[in-house]
C-alpha positions as a Markdown table, in Angstrom:
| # | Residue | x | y | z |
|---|---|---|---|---|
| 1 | Unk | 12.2 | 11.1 | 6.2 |
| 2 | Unk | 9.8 | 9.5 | 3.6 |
| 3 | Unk | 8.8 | 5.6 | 4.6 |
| 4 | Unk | 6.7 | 3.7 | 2.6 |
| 5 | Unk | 5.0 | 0.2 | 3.0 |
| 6 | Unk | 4.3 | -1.7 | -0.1 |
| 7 | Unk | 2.0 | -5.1 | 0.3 |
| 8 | Unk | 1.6 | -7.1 | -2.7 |
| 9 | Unk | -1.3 | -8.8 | -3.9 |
| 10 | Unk | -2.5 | -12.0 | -5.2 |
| 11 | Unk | -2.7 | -10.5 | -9.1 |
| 12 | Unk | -2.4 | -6.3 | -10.2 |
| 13 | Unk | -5.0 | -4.3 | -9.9 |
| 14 | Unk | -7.3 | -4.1 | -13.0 |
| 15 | Unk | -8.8 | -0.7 | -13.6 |
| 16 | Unk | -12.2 | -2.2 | -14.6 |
| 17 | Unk | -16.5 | -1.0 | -13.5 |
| 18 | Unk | -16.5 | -4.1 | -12.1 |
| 19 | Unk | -13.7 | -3.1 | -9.0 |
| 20 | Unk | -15.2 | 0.5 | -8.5 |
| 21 | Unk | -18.5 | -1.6 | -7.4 |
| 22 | Unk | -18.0 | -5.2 | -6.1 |
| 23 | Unk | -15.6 | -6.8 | -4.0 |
| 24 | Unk | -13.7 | -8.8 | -5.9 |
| 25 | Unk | -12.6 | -12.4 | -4.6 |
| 26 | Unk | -8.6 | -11.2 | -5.5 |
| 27 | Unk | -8.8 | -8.2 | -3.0 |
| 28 | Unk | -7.1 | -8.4 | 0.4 |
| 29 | Unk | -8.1 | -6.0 | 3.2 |
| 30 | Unk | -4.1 | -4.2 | 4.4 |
| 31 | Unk | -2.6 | -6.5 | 7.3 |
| 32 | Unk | -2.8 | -5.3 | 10.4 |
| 33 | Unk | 1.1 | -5.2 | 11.3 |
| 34 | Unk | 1.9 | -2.9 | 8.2 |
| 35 | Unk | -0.9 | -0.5 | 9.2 |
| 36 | Unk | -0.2 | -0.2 | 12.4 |
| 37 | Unk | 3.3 | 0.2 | 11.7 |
| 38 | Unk | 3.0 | 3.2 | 9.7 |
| 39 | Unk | 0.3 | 4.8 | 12.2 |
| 40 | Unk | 3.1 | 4.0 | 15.2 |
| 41 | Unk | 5.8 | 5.7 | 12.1 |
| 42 | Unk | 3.4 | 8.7 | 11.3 |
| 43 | Unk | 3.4 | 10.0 | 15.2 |
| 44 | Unk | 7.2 | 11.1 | 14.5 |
| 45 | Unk | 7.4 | 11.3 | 10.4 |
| 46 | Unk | 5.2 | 13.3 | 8.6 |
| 47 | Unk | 5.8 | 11.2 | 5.1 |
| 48 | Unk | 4.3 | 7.7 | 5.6 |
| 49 | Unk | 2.6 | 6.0 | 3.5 |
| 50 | Unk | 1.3 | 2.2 | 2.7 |
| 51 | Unk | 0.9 | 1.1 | -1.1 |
| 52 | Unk | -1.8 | -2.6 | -1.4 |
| 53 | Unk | -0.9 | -3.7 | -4.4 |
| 54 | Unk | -4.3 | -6.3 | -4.5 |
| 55 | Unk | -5.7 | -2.5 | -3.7 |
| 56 | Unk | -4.8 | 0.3 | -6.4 |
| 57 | Unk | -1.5 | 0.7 | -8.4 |
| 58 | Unk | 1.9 | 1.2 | -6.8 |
| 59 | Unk | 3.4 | 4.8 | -7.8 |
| 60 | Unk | 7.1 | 3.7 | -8.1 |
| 61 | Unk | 8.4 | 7.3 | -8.7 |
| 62 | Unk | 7.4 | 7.7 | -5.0 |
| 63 | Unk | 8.9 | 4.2 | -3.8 |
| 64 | Unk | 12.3 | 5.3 | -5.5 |
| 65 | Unk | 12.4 | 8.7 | -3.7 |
| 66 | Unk | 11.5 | 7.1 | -0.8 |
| 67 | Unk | 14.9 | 6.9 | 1.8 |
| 68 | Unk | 13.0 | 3.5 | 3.6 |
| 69 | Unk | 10.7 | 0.9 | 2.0 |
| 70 | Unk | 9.2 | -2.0 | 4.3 |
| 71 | Unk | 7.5 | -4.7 | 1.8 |
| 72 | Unk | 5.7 | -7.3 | 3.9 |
């Protein structure tokens, strides 16, 4: 079963020098629940996987294959 979490983020991600290198003040850390979620989910699926938005880019081909999306 494929399960994915999807957290978005304040504004896109921006592929710039600037986010390989700094913190910027738009990133979120992950919440805890939706980590913890998937690590609990992962024990008994093998395809799990979380998606920050504020973090990197969301691969939507993967969220439409996906048979359960949980978006906090």
């Amino acid at each position: 079963m494929k399960i994915r979490f999807i957290e978005p983020g304040n504004r896109p991600c921006k592929k710039t020098i600037q986010n390989r290198f700094i913190y910027d003040k738009y990133i979120r850390t992950p919440s805890n629940g939706m980590i913890t979620l998937a690590t609990i989910l992962n024990m008994e699926y093998d395809d799990v996987y979380c998606y920050g938005e504020s973090i990197s880019e969301i691969v939507w081909e993967d969220i439409y294959d996906a048979d359960i999306v949980f978006i906090t």
